[in-house]
Structures are given as structure tokens and as C-alpha cells.
C-alpha positions in Angstrom: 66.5 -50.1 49.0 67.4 -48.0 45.7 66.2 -44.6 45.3 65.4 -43.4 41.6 65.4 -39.4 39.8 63.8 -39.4 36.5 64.7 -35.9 34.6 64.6 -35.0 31.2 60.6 -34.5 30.5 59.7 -31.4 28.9 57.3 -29.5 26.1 57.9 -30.6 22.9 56.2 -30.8 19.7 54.5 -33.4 17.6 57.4 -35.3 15.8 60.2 -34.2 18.5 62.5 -36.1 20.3 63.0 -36.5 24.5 65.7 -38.7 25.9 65.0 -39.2 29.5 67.2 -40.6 32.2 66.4 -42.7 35.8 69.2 -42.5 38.3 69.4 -44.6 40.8 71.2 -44.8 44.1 71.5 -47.2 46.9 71.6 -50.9 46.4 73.5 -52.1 43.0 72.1 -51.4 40.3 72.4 -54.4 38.2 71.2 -56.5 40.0 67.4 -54.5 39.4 65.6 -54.8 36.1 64.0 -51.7 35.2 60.8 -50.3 33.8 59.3 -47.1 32.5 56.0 -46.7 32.5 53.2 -43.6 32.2 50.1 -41.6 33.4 47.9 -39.7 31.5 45.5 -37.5 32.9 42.7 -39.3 34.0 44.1 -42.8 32.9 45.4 -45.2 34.5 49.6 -46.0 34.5 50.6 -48.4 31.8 53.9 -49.9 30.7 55.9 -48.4 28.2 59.4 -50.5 28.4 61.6 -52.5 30.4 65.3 -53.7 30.1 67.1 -56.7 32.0 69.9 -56.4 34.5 72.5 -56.4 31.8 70.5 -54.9 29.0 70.2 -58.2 27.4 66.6 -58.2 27.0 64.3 -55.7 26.4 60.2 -55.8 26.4 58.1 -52.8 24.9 54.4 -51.7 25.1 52.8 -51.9 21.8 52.3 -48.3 21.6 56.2 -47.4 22.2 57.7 -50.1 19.9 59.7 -48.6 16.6 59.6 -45.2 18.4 61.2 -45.8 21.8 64.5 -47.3 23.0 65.3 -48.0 26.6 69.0 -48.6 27.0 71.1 -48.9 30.4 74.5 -47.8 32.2 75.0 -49.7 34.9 78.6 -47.8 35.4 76.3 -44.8 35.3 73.7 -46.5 37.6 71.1 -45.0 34.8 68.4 -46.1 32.5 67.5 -44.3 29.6 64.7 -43.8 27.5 64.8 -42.3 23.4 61.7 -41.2 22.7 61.3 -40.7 19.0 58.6 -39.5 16.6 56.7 -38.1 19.9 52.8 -37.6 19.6 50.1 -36.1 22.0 49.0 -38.8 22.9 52.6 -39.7 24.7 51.8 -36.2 26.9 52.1 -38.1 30.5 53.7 -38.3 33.3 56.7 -40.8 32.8 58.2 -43.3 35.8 61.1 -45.4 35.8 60.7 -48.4 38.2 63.5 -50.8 39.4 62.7 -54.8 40.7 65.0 -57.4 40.9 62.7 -59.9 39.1 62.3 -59.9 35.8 58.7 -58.3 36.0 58.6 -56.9 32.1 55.5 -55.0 31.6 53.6 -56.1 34.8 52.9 -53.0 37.4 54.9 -55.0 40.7 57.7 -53.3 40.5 59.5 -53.0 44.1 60.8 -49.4 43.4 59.3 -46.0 42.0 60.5 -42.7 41.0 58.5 -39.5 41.2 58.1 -38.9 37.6 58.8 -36.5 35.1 56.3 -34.6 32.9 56.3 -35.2 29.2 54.1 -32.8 26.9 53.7 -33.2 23.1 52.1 -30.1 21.6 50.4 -30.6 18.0 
């Protein structure tokens, strides 16, 4: 079992930068891959990035790629996630999810946090 705390989200302009974090307590962390994914409004949730137990690998949505980093601590038992050069269309609620497979972008993940509100303003 792992329990997971996404903070960070916010209101922030067109352009602006978030960095938000996923802690996660209980089992160790490095032995989960993790995920962050997102919900619009309406939409369904869709992947947005996910790193390897070690950090070694990392997959990205199409629509996050060049603008978004996910990065890892496992001394920190945290996963991180730069958003850059944000846009409305990134306004969602954002998840961080945590499986001990290597599940990439793929919506199995074993674990789920209770999301944190991003909002872009133009």
C-alpha cells in the first residue's frame, strides 16, 4: 500500500510556470514507477508523464513533451512535475499515480492521489 499528496496546483497565467510535487508514504518508494496524469472538465483523464523507479526512463504525452519534466527523489519519496510554457488548455485537475510495473502512459496504475487543481488564465 503507498499513499500519495499531490500539492502545488494553482492559478496562473498563460506562459507561467507550476512545479508540482507527489508525496508518497507507505511501501518504498522505488520500487513504484510513477505517473501523472489529468482531467479536464468534462473530459476524460489522460496521461501526461511517467518516470521509472530510478528515474532512468521517462515517457511523455504528446501534448506535455518540450514543456514538461517529471523528475524523482526517491530520498524525498517525491515525484515532481515542471510545467513550463503553461496554456489553458493544461487547466485540469492533475494526479500522480504510483505501480510497480512499468505501466508508462496506460491508465492501470495500482495507486492514486486526490489531485491538485491547475488553472491557466489567458
Amino acid at each position: 500500500q503507498v499513499q500519495l499528496v499531490e500539492s502545488g496546483g494553482g492559478l496562473v497565467q498563460a506562459g507561467g510556470s507550476l512545479r508540482l510535487s507527489c508525496a508518497a508514504s507507505g511501501r518504498t518508494f522505488s520500487s513504484y514507477a510513477m505517473g501523472w496524469f489529468r482531467q479536464a472538465p468534462g473530459k476524460e483523464r489522460e496521461f501526461v508523464a511517467a518516470i521509472s523507479w530510478s528515474g532512468g526512463s521517462t515517457y511523455y504525452a504528446d501534448s506535455a513533451k518540450g514543456r514538461f519534466t517529471i523528475s524523482r527523489d526517491n530520498a524525498k519519496n517525491t515525484v515532481y512535475l515542471q510545467m513550463n510554457s503553461l496554456k489553458p488548455e493544461d487547466t485540469a485537475v492533475y494526479y500522480c499515480a504510483a505501480d510497480p510495473k512499468w505501466t508508462r502512459g496506460g491508465l492501470g496504475y495500482d495507486y492514486w492521489g486526490q489531485g491538485t487543481q491547475v488553472t491557466v488564465s489567458s
